[in-house]
Backbone as a chain_set.jsonl record, in Angstrom:
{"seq": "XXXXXXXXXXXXXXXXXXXXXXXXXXXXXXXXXXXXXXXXXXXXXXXXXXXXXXXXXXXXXXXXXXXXXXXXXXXXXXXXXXXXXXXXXXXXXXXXXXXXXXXXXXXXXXXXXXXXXXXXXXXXXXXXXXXXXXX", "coords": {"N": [[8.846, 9.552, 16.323], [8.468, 8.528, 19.077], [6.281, 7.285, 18.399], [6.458, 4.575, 18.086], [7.031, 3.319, 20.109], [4.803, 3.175, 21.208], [2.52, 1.42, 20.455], [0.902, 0.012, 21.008], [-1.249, 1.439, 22.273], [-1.608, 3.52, 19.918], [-2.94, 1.229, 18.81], [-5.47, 1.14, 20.246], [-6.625, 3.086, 20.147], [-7.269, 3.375, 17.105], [-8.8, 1.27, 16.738], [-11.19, 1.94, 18.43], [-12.214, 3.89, 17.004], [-12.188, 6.556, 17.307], [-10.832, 8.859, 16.943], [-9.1, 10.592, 13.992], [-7.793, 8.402, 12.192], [-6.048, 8.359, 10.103], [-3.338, 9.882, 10.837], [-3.089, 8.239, 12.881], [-1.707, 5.85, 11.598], [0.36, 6.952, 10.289], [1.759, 7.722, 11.997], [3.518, 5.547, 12.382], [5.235, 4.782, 10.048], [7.9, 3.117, 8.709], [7.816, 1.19, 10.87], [8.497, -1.995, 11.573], [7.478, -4.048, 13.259], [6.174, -7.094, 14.428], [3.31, -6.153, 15.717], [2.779, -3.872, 14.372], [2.396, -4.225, 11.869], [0.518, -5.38, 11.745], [-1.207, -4.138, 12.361], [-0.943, -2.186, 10.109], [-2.497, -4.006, 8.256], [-5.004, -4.177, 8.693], [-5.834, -1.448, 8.578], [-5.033, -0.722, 5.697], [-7.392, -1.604, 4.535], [-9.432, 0.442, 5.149], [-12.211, 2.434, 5.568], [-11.906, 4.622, 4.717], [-10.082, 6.774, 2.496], [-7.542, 8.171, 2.756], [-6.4, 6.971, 4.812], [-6.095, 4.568, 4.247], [-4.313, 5.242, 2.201], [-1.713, 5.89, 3.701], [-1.705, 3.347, 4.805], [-0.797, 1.98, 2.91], [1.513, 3.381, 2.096], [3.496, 2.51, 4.389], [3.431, -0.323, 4.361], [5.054, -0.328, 1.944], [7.225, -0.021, 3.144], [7.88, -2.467, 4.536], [9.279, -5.175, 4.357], [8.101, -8.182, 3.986], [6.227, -10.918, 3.377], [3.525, -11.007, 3.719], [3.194, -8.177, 3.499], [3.926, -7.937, 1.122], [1.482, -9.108, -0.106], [-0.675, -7.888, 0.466], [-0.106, -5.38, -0.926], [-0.356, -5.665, -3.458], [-3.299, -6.99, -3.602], [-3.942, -4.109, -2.821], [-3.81, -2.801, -5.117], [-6.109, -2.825, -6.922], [-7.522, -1.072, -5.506], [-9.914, 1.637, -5.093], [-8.879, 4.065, -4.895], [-7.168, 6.49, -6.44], [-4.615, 7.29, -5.138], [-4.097, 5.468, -3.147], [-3.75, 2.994, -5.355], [-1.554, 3.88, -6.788], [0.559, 4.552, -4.763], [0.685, 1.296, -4.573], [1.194, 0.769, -7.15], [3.629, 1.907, -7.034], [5.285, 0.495, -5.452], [5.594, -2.151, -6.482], [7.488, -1.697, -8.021], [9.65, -1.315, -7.01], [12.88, -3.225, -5.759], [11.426, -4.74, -3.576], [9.521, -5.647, -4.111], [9.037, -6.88, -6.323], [6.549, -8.746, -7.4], [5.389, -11.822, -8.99], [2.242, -11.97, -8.48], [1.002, -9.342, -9.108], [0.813, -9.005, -11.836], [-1.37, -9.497, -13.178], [-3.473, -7.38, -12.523], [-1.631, -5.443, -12.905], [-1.479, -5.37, -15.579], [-4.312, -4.644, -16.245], [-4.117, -2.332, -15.225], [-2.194, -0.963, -17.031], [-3.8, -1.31, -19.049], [-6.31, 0.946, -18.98], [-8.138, 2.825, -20.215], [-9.455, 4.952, -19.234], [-7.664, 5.408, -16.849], [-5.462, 6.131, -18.21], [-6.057, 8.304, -19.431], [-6.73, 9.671, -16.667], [-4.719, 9.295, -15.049], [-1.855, 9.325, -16.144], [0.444, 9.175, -15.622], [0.717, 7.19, -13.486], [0.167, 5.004, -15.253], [2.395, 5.162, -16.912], [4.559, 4.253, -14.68], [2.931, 1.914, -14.106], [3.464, 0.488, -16.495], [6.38, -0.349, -16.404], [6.506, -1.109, -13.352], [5.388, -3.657, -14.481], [6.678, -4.44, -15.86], [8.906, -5.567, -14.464], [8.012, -7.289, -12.842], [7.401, -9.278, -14.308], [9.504, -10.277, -14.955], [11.021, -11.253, -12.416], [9.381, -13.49, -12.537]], "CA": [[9.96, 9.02, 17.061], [7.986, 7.806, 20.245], [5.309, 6.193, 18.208], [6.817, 3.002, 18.021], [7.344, 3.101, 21.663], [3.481, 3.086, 22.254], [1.555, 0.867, 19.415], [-0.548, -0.478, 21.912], [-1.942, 2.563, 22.479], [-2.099, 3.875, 18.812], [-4.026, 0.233, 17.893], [-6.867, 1.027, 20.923], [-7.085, 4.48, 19.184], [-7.151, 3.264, 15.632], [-10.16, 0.512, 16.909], [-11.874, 3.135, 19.248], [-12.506, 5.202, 16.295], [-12.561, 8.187, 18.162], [-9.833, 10.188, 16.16], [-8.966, 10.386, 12.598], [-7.308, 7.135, 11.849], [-4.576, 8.058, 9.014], [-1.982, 10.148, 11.498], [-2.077, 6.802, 13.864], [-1.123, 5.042, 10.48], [1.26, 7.766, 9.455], [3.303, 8.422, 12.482], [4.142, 4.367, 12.258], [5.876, 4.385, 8.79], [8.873, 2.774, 9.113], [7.921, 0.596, 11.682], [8.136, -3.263, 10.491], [7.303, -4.97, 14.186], [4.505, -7.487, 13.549], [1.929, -5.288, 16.018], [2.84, -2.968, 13.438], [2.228, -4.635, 10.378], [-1.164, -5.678, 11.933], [-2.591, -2.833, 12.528], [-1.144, -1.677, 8.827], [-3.194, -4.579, 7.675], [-6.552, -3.519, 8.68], [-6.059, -0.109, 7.794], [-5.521, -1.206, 4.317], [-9.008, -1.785, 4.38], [-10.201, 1.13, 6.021], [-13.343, 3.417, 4.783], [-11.081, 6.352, 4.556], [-8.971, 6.509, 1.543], [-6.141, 8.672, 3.199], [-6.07, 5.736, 6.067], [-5.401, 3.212, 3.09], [-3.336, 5.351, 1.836], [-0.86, 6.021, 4.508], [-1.141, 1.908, 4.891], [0.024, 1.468, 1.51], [2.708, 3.749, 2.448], [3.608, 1.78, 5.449], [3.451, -1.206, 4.019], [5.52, -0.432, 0.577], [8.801, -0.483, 3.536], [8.341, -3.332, 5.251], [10.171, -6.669, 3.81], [7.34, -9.147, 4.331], [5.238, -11.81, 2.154], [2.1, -10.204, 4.08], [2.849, -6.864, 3.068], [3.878, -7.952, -0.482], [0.561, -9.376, -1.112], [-0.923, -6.889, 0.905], [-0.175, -4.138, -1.901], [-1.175, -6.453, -4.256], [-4.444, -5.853, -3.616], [-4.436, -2.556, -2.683], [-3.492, -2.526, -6.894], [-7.472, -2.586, -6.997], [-8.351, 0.031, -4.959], [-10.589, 2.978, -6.03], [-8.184, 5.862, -4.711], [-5.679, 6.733, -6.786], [-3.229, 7.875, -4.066], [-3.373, 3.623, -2.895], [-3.382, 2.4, -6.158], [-0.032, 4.631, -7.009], [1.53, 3.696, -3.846], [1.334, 0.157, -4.475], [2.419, 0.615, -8.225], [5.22, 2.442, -6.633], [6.293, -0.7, -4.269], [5.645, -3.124, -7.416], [8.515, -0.989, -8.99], [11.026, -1.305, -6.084], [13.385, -4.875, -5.626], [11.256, -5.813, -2.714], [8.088, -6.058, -4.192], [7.893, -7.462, -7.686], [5.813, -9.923, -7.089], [4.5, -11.902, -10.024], [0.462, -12.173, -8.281], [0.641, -8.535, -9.418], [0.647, -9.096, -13.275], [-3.095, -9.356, -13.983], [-3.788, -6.273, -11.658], [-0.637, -4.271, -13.408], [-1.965, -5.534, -16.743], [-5.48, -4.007, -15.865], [-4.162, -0.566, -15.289], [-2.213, -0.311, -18.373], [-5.053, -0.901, -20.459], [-7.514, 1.179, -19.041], [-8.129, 3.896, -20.508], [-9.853, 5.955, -17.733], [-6.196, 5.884, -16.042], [-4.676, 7.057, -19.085], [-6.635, 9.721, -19.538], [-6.889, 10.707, -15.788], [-3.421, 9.409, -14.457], [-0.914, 8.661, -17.554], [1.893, 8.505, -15.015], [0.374, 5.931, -12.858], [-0.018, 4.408, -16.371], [3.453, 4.725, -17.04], [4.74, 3.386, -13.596], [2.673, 0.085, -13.955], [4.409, -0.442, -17.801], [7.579, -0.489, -15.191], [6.576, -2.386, -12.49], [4.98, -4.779, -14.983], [8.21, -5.401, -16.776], [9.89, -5.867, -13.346], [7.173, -8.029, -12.06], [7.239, -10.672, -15.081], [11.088, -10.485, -14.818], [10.923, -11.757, -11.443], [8.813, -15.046, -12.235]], "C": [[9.504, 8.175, 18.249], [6.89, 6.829, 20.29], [5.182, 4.897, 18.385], [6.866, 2.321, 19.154], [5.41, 2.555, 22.255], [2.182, 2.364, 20.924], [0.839, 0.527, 19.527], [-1.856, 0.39, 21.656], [-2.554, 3.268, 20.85], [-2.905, 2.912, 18.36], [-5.464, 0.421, 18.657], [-7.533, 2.199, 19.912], [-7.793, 4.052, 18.208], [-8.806, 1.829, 16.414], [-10.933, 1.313, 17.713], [-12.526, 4.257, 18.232], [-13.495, 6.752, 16.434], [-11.561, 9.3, 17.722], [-9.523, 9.79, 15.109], [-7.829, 9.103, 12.7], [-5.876, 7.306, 10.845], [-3.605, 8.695, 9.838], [-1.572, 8.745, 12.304], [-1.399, 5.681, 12.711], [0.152, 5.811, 10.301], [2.662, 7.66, 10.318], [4.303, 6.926, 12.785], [4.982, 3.9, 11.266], [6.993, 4.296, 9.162], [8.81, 1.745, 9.807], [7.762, -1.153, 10.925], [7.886, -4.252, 11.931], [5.896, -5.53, 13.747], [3.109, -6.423, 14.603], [1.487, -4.214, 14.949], [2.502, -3.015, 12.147], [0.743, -5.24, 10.288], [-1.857, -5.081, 11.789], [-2.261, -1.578, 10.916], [-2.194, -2.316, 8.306], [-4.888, -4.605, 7.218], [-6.719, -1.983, 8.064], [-5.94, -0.085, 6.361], [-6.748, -1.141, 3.676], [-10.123, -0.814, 4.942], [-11.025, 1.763, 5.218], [-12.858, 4.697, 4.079], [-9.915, 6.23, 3.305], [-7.343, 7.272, 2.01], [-5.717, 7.393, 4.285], [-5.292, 4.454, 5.187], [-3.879, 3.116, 2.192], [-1.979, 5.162, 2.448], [-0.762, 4.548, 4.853], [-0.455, 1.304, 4.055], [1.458, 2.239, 1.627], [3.608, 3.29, 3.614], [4.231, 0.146, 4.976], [4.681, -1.613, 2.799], [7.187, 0.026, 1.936], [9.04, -0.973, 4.79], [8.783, -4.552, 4.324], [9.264, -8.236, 3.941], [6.675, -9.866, 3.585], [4.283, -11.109, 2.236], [2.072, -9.102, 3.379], [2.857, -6.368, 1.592], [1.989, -8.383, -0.814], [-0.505, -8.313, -0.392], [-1.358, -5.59, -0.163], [-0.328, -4.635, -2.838], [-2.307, -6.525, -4.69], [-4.565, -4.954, -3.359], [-4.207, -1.934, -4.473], [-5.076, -2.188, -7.478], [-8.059, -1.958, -6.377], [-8.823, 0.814, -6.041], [-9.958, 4.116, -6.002], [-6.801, 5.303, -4.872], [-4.564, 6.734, -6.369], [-3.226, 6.301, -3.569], [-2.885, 3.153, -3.986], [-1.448, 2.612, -6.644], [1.082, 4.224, -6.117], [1.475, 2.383, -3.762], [1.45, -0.367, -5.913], [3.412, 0.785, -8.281], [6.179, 1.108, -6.241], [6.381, -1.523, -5.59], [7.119, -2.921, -7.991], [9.746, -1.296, -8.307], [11.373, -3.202, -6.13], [12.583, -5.872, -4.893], [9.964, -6.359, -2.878], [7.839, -6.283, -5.211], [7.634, -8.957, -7.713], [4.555, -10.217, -8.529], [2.663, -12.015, -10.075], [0.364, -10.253, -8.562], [0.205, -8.317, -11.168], [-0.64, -8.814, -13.445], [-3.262, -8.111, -13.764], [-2.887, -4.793, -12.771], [-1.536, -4.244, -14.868], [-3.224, -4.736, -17.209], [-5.439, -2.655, -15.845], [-3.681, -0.254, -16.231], [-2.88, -0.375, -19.605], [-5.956, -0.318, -19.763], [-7.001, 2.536, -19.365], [-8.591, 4.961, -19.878], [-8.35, 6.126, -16.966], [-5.617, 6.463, -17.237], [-4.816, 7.851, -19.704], [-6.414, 10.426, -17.887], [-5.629, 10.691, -14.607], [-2.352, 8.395, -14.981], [0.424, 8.639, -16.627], [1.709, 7.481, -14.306], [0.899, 4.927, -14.118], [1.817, 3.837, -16.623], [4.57, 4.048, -16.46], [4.407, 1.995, -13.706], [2.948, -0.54, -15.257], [5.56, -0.862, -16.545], [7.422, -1.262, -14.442], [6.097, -3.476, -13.392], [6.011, -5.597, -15.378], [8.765, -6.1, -15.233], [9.277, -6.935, -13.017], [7.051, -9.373, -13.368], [8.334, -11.084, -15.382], [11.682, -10.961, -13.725], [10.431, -12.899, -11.35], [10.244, -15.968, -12.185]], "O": [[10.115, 7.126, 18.454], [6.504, 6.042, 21.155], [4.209, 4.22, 18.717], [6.784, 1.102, 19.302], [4.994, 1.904, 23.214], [1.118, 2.929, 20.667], [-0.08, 0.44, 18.712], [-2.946, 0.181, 21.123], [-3.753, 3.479, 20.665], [-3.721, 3.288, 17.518], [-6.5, 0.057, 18.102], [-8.539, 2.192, 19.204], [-9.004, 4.262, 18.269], [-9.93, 2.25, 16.138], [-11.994, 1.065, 17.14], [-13.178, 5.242, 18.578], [-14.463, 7.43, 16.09], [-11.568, 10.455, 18.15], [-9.569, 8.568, 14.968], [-6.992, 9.215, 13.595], [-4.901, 6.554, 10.86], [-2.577, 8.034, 9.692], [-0.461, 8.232, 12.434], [-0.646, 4.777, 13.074], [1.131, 5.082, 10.141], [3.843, 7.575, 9.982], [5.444, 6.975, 13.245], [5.504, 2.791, 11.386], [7.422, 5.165, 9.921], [9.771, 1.009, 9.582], [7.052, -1.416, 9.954], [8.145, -5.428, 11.675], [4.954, -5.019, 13.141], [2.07, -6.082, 14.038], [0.358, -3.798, 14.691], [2.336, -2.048, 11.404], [0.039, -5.498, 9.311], [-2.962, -5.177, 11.254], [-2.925, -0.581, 10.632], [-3.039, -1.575, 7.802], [-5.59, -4.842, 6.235], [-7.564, -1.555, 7.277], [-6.769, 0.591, 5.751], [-7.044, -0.725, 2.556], [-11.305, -1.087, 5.148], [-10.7, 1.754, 4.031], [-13.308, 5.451, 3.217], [-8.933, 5.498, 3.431], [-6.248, 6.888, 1.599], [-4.539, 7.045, 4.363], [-4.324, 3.73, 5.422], [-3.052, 2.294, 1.794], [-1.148, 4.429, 1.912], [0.365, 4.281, 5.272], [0.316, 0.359, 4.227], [2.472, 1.66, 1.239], [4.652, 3.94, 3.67], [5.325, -0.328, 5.284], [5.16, -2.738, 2.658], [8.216, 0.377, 1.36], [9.746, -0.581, 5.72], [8.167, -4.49, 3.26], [9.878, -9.302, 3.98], [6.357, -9.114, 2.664], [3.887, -10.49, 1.249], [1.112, -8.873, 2.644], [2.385, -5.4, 0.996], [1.398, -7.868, -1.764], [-1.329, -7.974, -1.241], [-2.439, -5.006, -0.247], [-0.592, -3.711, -3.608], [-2.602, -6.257, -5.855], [-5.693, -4.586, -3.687], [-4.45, -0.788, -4.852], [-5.227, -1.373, -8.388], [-9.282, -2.058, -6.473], [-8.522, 0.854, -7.234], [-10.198, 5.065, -6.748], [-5.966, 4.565, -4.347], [-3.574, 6.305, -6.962], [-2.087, 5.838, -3.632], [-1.702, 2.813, -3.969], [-0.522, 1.809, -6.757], [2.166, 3.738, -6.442], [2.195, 1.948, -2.863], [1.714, -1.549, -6.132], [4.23, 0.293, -9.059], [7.325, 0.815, -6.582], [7.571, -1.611, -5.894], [7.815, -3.866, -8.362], [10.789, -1.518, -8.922], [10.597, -4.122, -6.386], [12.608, -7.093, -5.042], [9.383, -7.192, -2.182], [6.676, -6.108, -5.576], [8.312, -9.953, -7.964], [3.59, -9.583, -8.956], [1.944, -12.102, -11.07], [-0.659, -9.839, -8.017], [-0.646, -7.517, -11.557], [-0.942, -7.722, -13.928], [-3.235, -7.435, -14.793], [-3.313, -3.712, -13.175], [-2.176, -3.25, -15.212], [-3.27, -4.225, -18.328], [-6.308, -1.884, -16.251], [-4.233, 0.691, -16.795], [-2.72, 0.163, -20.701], [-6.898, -1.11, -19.727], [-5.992, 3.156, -19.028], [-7.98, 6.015, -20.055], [-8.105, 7.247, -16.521], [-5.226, 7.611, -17.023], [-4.008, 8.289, -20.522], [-5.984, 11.577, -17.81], [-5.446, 11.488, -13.687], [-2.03, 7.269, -14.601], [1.411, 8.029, -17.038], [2.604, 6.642, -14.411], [1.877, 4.191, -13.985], [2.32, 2.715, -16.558], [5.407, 3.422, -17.111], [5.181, 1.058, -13.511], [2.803, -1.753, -15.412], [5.305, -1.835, -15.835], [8.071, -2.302, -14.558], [6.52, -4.542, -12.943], [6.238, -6.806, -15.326], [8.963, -7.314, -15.193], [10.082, -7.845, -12.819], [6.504, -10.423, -13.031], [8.448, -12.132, -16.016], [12.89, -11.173, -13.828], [10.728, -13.585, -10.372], [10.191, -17.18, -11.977]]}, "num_chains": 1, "name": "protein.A"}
């Protein structure tokens, strides 16, 4: 509730990396001000896969081009829990974005996901349709 009030402060944190990094991501969800969508942006990219995650969750409800292509690539991450959350957003109105096709295309043929996460699998048939129904 007061996070939003102090983003300053959560972005010295989050570059100071002097405390775990995914709550200062977490307790911002929701927030769509651009300081806010900045400091999702880097965390996207962070070392930490819960940090990426919680950006992909961040990111999948803000309304933005950035944050669409944003989860776009995060479609190529290595941790599951990103990849999922930005097959999730692909799936929703505000994010089928046709630069996801190849990426979607990629997960429903691999067979390593559909052996080790057949609902992901079945999510990115879904967003795929949505996302080539949108060109």
């Amino acid at each position: 509730e007061i996070a939003p009030e102090h983003i300053d402060a959560l972005t010295e944190l989050f570059h100071a990396n002097v405390y775990y990094r995914m709550p200062l991501i977490w307790c911002l969800i929701g927030e769509t001000s651009k300081p806010a969508v900045e400091l999702f942006s880097k965390a996207i990219n962070d070392a930490d896969q819960y940090t990426r995650w919680a950006a992909a969750e961040a990111l999948s409800r803000c309304r933005t081009r950035a944050a669409s292509t944003l989860l776009v690539a995060a479609l190529k991450d290595r941790s599951h829990l990103v990849k999922q959350t930005a097959v999730e957003a692909m799936v929703s109105a505000r994010f089928r974005d046709p630069a996801a096709i190849p990426q979607l295309k990629k997960i429903v043929a691999s067979g390593h996901l559909q052996r080790t996460a057949p609902g992901m699998v079945r999510l990115a048939h879904k967003a795929l349709r949505a996302c080539q129904q949108a060109r």
